[in-house]
C-alpha positions, 0 to 999 in steps of 0.5 A: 897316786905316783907323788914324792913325799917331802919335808920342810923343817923349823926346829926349836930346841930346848933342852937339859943336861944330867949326869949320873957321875961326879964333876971330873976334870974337862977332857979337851982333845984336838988341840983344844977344838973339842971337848969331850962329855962321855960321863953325861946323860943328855935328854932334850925336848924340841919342837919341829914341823918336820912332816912329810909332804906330797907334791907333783907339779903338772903342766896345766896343775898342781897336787900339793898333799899334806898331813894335819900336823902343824908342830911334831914333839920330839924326845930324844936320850944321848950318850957318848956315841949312841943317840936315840928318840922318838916323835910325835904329834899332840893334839893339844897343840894349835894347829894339831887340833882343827879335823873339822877344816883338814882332817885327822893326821895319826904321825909317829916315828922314832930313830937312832944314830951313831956318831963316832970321830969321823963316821956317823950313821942314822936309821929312822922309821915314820908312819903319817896317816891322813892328808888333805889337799893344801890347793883345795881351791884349784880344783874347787872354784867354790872353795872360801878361806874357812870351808873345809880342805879335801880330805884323804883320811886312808892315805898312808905314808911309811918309810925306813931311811939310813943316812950315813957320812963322813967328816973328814976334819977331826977337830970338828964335832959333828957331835956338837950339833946332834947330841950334843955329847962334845962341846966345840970350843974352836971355830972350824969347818969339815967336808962331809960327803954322805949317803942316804939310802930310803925305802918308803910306801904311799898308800890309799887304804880307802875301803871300798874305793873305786880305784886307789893307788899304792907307790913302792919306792926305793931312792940310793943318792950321794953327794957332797956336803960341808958344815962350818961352826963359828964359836964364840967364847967356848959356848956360844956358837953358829952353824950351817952346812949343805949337802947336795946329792944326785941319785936313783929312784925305783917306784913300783906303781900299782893301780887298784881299779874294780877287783883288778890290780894293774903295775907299772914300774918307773927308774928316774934320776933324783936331785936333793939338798938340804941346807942347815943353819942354827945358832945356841949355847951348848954350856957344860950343864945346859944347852939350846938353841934355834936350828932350821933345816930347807931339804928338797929333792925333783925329779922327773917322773919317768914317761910323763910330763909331771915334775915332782918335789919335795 
């Protein structure tokens, strides 16, 4: 399988805020853009489907591979700089729990960040095993809405992935919307180039299959990108931002066919975006909001026809 995994995001945030100190003086810095909470502890809860994806696009056909996790439960702990958490998917929650029509999906994964004035870094490790095939009816005309997808419960996605920036604007709080560790209590905006580097494996662990397919991948990509939040009255805010980049993919394909292992490797150009919007409070005890996230990338699969997306 020489597919490209993706993500589609809708995040729903929310969360609570505690402290292990006594009330202290506000600390405004950035000639009162920010406000500093260095002495909280703070700890939210979301809910996302945020999963990854496969999808190439033939001339005469498309592949289009999910998992079985329609809502990711997240936790994450912040304080000062340091941001930290993990995710999952409960099978308690609808659309998590209906295997009959597509599949058992096993999904975790777990990061960190670092985010300082200006630079902020962000390492994660995810695991997603169990797919099925979302355009199960072009490939079986005897498909009906409520018969079962086409499954692949062997197929394995796993990936490491450092995402690094910049914020060139010091009176903005790139904390503000991540951990939520500062307030933004003025209305501005940044330019903040960033680099992503991402190293991720797909892999068919059928047992005893006649042929399967396992993909290597390496992708270094760099862009542009710029982030604006409008505050209203110190606590009520609404953000956006993109980031466009363009950068290099290394795939190591190799094809298992009766005992026999074949290899094959592919260098191909990758275009990516990502466009984020939310609207919320951030108050100096509580905050929440709603934030949504479209990221894509394509590229052109190197000696081949096929087009592939996230």
């Amino acid at each position: 399988m020489t597919t490209r995994p993706g993500i589609f995001l809708i995040c729903l945030l929310m969360s609570s805020l505690g402290s292990f100190a006594q009330d202290s003086p506000r600390k405004v810095t950035e000639d009162g853009y920010i406000e500093n909470m260095s002495e909280w502890v703070s700890v939210d809860l979301s809910v996302n489907n945020a999963y990854e994806k496969f999808a190439v696009h033939l001339p005469d056909q498309d592949i289009m591979l999910s998992p079985n996790t329609s809502l990711i439960t997240r936790l994450n702990l912040n304080y000062e700089w340091l941001s930290a958490g993990f995710e999952f998917a409960p099978k308690f929650i609808p659309g998590n729990d209906d295997n009959d029509l597509k599949g058992s999906t096993n999904a975790f994964s777990f990061g960190t960040a670092l985010i300082f004035k200006h630079w902020w870094f962000e390492g994660s490790f995810s695991r997603v095993r169990g797919y099925f095939l979302e355009n199960t009816n072009d490939f079986n005309p005897n498909w009906r809405v409520g018969d079962a997808y086409t499954q692949f419960p062997d197929l394995q996605f796993t990936g490491f992935e450092v995402l690094s920036g910049f914020s060139a604007n010091s009176r903005f709080s790139f904390r503000s919307l991540t951990s939520q560790t500062e307030r933004q209590l003025k209305s501005t905006g940044s330019f903040i180039p960033a680099l992503l580097l991402r190293y991720y494996i797909i892999d068919d662990k059928t047992p005893q299959a006649n042929s399967s397919q396992r993909t290597d991948s390496f992708e270094s990509s760099m862009g542009p990108g710029y982030a604006y939040t409008f505050v209203i009255r110190e606590s009520f805010y609404v953000s956006t931002g993109l980031i466009g980049s363009v950068g290099y993919l290394n795939t190591k394909l190799t094809t298992r066919t009766q005992g026999q292992e074949f290899t094959d490797y592919q260098d191909n150009f990758i275009l990516r975006w990502q466009l984020r919007s939310g609207i919320g409070y951030n108050g100096t005890r509580t905050y929440g909001g709603i934030y949504g996230s479209f990221q894509g990338a394509q590229y052109k699969q190197e000696n081949t026809t096929a087009m592939n997306t996230e």
